[in-house]
Structure formats: C-alpha cells, structure tokens
Residue frames relative to the residue before (quaternion, step in Angstrom):
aa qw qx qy qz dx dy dz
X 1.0000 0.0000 0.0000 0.0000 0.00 0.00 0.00
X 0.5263 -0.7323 0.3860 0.1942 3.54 -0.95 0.71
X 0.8213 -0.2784 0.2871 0.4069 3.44 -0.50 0.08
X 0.8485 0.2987 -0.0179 0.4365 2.35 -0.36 -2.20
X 0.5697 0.5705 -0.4058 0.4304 3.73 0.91 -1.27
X 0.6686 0.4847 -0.3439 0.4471 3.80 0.51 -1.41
X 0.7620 0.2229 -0.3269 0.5126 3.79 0.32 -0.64
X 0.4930 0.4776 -0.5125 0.5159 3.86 0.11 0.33
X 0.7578 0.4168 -0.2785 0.4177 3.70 0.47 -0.50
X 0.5651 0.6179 -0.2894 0.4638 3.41 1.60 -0.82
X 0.5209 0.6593 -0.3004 0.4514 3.42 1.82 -1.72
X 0.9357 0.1890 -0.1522 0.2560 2.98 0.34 -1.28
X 0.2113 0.7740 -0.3129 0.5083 3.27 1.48 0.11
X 0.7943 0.2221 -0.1199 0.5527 3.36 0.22 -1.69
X 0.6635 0.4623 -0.3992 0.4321 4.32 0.75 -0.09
X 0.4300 0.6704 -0.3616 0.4846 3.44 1.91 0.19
X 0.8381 0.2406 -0.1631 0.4617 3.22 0.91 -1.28
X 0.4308 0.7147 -0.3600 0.4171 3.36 1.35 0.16
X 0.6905 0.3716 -0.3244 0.5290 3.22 1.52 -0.83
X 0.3066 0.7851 -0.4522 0.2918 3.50 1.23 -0.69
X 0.8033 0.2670 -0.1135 0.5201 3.37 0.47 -1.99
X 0.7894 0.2848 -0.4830 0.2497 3.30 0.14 0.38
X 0.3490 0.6265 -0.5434 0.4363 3.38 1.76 0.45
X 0.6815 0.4576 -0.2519 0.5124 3.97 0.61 -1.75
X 0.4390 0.6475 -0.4341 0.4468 4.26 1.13 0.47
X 0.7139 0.5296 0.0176 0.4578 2.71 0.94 -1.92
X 0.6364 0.4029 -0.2881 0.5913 3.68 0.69 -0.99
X 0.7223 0.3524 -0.4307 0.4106 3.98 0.19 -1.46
X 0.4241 -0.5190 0.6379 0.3794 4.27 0.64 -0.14
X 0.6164 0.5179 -0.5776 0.1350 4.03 0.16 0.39
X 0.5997 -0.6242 0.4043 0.2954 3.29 -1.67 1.25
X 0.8438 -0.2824 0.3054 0.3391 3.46 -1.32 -0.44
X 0.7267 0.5292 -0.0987 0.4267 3.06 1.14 -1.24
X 0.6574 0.5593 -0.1202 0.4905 2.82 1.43 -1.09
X 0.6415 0.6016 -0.2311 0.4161 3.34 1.21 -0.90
X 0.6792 0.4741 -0.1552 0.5384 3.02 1.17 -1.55
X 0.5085 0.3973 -0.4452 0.6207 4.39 0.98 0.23
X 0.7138 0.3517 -0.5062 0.3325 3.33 0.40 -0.34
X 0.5197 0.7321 -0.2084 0.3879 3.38 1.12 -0.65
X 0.6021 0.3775 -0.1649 0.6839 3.30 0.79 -1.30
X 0.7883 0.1602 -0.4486 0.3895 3.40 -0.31 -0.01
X 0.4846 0.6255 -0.4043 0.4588 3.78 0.67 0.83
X 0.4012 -0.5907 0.4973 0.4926 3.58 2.05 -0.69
X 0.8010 0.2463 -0.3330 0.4323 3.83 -0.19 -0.18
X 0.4808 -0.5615 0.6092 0.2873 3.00 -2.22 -0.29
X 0.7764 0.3906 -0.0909 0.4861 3.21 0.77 -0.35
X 0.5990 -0.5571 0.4735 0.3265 3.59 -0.84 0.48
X 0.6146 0.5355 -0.2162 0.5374 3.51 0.81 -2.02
X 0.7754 0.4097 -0.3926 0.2770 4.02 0.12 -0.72
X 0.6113 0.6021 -0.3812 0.3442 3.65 1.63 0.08
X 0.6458 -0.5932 0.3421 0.3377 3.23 -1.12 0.55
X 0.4927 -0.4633 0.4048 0.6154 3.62 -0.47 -0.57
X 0.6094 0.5085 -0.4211 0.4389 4.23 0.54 -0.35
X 0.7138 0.4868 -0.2597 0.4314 3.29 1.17 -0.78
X 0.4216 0.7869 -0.1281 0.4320 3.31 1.54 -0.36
X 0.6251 0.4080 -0.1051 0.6571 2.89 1.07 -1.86
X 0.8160 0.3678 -0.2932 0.3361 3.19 0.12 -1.56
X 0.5337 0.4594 -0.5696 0.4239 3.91 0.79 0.51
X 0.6703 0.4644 -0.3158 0.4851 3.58 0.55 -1.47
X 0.4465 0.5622 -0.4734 0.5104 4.00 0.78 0.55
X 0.7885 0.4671 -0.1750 0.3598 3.15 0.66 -1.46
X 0.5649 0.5417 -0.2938 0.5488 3.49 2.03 -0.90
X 0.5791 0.3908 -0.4833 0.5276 3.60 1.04 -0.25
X 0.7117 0.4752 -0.4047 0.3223 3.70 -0.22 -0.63
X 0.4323 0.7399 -0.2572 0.4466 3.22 1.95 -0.61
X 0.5069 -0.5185 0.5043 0.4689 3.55 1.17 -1.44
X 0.4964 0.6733 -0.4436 0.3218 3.87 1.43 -0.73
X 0.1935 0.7258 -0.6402 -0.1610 3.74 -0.84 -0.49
X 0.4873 -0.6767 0.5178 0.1911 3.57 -1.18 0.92
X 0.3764 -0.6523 0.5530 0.3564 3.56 -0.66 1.03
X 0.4987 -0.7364 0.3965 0.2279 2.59 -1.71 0.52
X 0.3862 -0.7424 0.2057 0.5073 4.05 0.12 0.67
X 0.4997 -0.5926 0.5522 0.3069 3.23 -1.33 -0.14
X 0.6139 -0.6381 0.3755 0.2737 3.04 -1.35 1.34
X 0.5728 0.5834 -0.4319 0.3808 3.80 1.08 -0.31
X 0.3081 0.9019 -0.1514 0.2623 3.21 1.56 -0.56
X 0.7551 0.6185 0.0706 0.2058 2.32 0.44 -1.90
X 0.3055 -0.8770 0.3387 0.1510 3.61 0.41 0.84
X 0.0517 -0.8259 0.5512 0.1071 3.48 0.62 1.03
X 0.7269 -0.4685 0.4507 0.2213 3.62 -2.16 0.97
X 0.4827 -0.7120 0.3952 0.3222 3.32 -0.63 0.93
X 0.8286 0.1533 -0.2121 0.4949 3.32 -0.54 1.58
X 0.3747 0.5967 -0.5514 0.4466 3.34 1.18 0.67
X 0.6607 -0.5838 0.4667 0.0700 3.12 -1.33 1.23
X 0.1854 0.8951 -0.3977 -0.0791 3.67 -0.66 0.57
X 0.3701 -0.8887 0.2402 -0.1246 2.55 -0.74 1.90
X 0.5674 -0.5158 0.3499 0.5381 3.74 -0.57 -0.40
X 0.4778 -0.6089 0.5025 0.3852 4.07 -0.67 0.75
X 0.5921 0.4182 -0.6359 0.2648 3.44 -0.16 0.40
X 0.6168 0.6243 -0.2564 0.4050 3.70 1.57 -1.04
X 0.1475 0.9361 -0.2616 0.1831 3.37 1.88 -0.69
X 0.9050 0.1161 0.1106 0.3939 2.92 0.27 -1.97
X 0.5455 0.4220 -0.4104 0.5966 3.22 1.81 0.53
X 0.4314 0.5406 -0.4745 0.5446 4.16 1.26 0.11
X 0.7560 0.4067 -0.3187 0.4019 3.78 0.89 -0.90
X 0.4888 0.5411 -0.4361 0.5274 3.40 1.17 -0.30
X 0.6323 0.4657 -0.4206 0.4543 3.63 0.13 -0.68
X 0.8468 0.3975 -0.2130 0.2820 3.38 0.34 -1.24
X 0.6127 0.5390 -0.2886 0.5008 3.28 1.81 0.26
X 0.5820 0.6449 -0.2514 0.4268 2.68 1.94 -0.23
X 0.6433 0.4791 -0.2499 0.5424 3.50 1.52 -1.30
X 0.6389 0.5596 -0.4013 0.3430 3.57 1.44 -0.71
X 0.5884 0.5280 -0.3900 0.4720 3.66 1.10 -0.86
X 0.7697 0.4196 -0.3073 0.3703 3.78 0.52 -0.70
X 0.5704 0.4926 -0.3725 0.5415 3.39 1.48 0.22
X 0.4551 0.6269 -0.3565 0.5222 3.32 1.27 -0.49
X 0.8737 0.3103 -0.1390 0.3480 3.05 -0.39 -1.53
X 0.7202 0.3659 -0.1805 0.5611 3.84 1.56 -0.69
X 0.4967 -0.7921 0.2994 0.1904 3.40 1.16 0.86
X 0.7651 0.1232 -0.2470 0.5818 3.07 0.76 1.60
X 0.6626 -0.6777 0.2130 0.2372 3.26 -1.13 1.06
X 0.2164 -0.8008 0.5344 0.1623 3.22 -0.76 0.62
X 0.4874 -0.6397 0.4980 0.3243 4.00 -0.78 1.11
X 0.6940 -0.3159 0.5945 0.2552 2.41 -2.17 -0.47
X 0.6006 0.5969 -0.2662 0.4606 3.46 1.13 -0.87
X 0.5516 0.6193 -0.4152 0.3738 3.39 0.82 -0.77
X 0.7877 0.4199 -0.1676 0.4185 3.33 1.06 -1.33
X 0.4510 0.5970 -0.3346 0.5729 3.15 1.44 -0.16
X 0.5930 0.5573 -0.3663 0.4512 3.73 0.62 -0.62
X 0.7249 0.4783 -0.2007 0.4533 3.18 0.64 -1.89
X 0.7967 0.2828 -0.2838 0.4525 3.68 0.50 -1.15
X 0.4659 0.5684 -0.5591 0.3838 3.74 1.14 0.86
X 0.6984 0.2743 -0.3143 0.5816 3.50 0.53 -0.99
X 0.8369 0.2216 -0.4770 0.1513 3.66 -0.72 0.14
X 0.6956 0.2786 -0.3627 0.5540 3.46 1.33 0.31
X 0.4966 -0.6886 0.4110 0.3322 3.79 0.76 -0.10
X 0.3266 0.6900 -0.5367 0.3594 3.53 1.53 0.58
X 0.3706 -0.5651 0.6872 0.2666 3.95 -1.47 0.27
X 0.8488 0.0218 -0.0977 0.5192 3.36 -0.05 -1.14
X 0.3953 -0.6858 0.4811 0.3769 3.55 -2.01 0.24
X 0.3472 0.4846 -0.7077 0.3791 3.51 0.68 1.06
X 0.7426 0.2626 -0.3902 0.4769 3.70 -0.21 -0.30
X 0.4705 0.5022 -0.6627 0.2954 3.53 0.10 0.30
X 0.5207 -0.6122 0.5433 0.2428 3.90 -1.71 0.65
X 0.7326 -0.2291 0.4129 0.4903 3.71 -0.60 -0.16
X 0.8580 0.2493 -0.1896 0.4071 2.91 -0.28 -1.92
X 0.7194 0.5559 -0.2625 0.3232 3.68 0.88 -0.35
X 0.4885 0.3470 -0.3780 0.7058 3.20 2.20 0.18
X 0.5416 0.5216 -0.5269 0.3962 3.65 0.69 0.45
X 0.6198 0.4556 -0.4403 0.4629 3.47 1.03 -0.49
X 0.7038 0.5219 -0.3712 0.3074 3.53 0.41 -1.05
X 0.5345 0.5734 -0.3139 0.5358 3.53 1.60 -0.21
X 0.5338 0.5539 -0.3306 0.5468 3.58 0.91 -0.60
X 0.6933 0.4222 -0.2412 0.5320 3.64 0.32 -1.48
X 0.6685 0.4798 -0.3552 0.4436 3.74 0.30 -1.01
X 0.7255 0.4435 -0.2076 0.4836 3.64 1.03 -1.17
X 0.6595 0.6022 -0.2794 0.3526 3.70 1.09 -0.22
X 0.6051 0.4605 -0.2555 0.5970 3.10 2.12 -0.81
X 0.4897 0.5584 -0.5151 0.4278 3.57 0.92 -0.83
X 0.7214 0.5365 -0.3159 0.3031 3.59 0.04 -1.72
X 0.7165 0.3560 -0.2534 0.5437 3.64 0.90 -1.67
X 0.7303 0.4795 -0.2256 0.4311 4.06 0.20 0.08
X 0.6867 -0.6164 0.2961 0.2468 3.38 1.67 0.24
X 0.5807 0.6174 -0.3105 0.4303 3.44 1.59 -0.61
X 0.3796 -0.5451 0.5587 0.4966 3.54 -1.14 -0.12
X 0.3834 -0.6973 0.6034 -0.0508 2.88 -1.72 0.47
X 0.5759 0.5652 -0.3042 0.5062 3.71 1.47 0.06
C-alpha cells in the first residue's frame, strides 16, 4: 500500500471516529464541563489531540457510559472503485473476489482492480461485465483467483 493511500485512510478513519465522539456527546446529553473531565482524564484537551487508540478508547468509555453506536447500514457501505453492483444473493461470492484481488495486492505490493477480474472472467467464460456473469461464472473467477493465490503462496480462504 502506498503512502499516501495509507495516510488518507488513517485521515479518514480517524475523522470517522472523531465524529463518533461527538455524535455518542450528543446522544449521552453531556455538558461541556463534563466532557472536558472526561477528556482530561484521557491526557488531552481536545478531542482532535487523540490518537486513533485514544479515540477508541473514549468511544469505549461512551459505551460503558450507556452510549451504543448504531449500527451502519449495508447501503452505506462504500464499495471499491469499480466493484460491480449486484443482486445480494451474488454478494458473497463478489466478496470473495474482492478479498481475493485484495490479498494479491497485499501480498504483491500494490493494488489490484476490479478489472483484473473482469479480465479473468472475460477469457474463460466470454462475459464483459461481472454483473452478467452467473454464479457459476463468478465461481470460476474464484477458482482462478484461488489457483494463483495457492501457486504464489497467498492464502486463499
């Protein structure tokens, strides 16, 4: 993973949980004062000066508090540039793929598209896109995805 990608993710990650605490503020009804003991006993003045661990480890403390974070919604959900979208039943074989191209970017130091799989499920079933691909034809591209993992050392599960 690159740099920049790794701190853009960190950015946002940590403005995720930044809002966290002031959503689980807002819900526990605590005043200023109060907020700022809770703080100080965390070491900072400020929300912004915690780490992401420190982060967590307030929005812990709003749960022990009584807070509880909804939970998100699958619409939510920020899909990978160029991931395909599909009917939920196909769901969980689109995620296999995508855990699949992620481990081999992972492990070969740099990302791997969506296209990749699109490649694979072009030549062996003659589909263009993987919305029209069938089950069994995003089963193959799993197979292929799971054949290189295996010959190349990667997991594969």
């Amino acid at each position: 993973m690159s740099t920049a990608n790794h701190t853009s993710r960190y950015t946002a990650s940590r403005r995720g949980l930044l809002a966290k605490v002031h959503i689980a503020k807002a819900q526990l009804g605590l005043d200023e004062p109060r907020y700022r003991a809770l703080l100080d006993a965390h070491g900072v003045e400020s929300s912004a000066a915690l780490s992401i661990r420190g982060l967590e480890g307030l929005l812990a403390h709003f749960q022990d508090l009584g807070w509880s974070p909804a939970p998100r919604k699958a619409a939510a959900r920020d899909p990978r540039p160029g991931q395909p979208q599909v009917a939920p039943d196909r769901e969980a074989q689109l995620s296999k793929i995508e855990a699949l191209l992620s481990e081999k970017g992972r492990t070969e130091g740099g990302y791997v598209p969506w296209t990749y799989a699109r490649a694979i499920l072009k030549r062996q079933c003659g589909v263009e896109r993987l919305e029209w691909a069938t089950p069994e034809q995003l089963a193959a591209v799993i197979a292929a995805l799971t054949r290189d993992a295996r010959r190349k050392g990667r997991r594969a599960e």
